[in-house]
C-alpha positions in Angstrom: 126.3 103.6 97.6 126.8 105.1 93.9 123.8 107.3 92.9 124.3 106.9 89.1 123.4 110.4 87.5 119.9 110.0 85.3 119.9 112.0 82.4 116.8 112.6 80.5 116.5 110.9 76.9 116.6 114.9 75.2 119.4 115.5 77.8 121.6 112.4 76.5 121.2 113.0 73.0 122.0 116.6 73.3 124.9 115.7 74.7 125.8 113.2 72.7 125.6 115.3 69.3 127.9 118.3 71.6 130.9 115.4 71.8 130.3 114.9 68.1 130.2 118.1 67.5 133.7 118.9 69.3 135.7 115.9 67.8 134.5 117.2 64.3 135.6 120.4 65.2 138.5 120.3 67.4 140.0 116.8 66.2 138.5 116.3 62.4 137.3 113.2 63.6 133.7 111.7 62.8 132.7 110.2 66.0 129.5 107.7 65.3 126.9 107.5 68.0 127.8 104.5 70.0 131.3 106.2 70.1 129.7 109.5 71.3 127.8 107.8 74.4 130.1 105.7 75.3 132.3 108.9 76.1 129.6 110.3 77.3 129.1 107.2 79.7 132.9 107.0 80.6 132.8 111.3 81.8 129.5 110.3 83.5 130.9 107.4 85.8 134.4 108.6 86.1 134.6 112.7 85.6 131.0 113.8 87.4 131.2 112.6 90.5 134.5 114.9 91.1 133.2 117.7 89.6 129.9 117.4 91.7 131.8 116.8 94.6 133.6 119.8 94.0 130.6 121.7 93.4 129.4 120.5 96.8 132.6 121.5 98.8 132.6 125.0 97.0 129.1 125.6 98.1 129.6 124.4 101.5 132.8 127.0 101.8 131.0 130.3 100.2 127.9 129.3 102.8 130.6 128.8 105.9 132.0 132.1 104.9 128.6 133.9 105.1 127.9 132.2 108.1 130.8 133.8 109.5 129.8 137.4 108.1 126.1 136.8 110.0 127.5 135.9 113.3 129.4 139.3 113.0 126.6 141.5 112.8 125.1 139.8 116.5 125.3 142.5 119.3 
């Protein structure tokens, strides 16, 4: 099951206008709209999962490590 991340409509077009932004920027490139969010759309089905998976596995680590540091304090 794919839980397809929901962005809201203030949260899309901010991003949106940031990839703009950065291929004005960084590659001198006027990126239209349509070309922004479908970017946007291709880092959102390909790129986020990984990186929120990640996020998941780095959490689950730092709490297993202070897991470890409360079962040294028992008596």
């Amino acid at each position: 099951m794919h839980n397809r991340l929901k962005l809201s409509k203030e949260k899309r077009e901010s991003m949106i206008c940031a990839i703009q932004t950065y291929f004005l920027q960084e590659r001198d490139e006027d990126l239209g709209e349509l070309a922004a969010s479908l970017i946007l759309d291709f880092f959102l089905e390909k790129l986020a999962p990984e990186i929120y998976n990640q996020g998941i596995w780095d959490s689950h680590h730092y709490l297993s490590e202070r897991l470890e540091d409360l079962l040294g304090i028992q008596i």
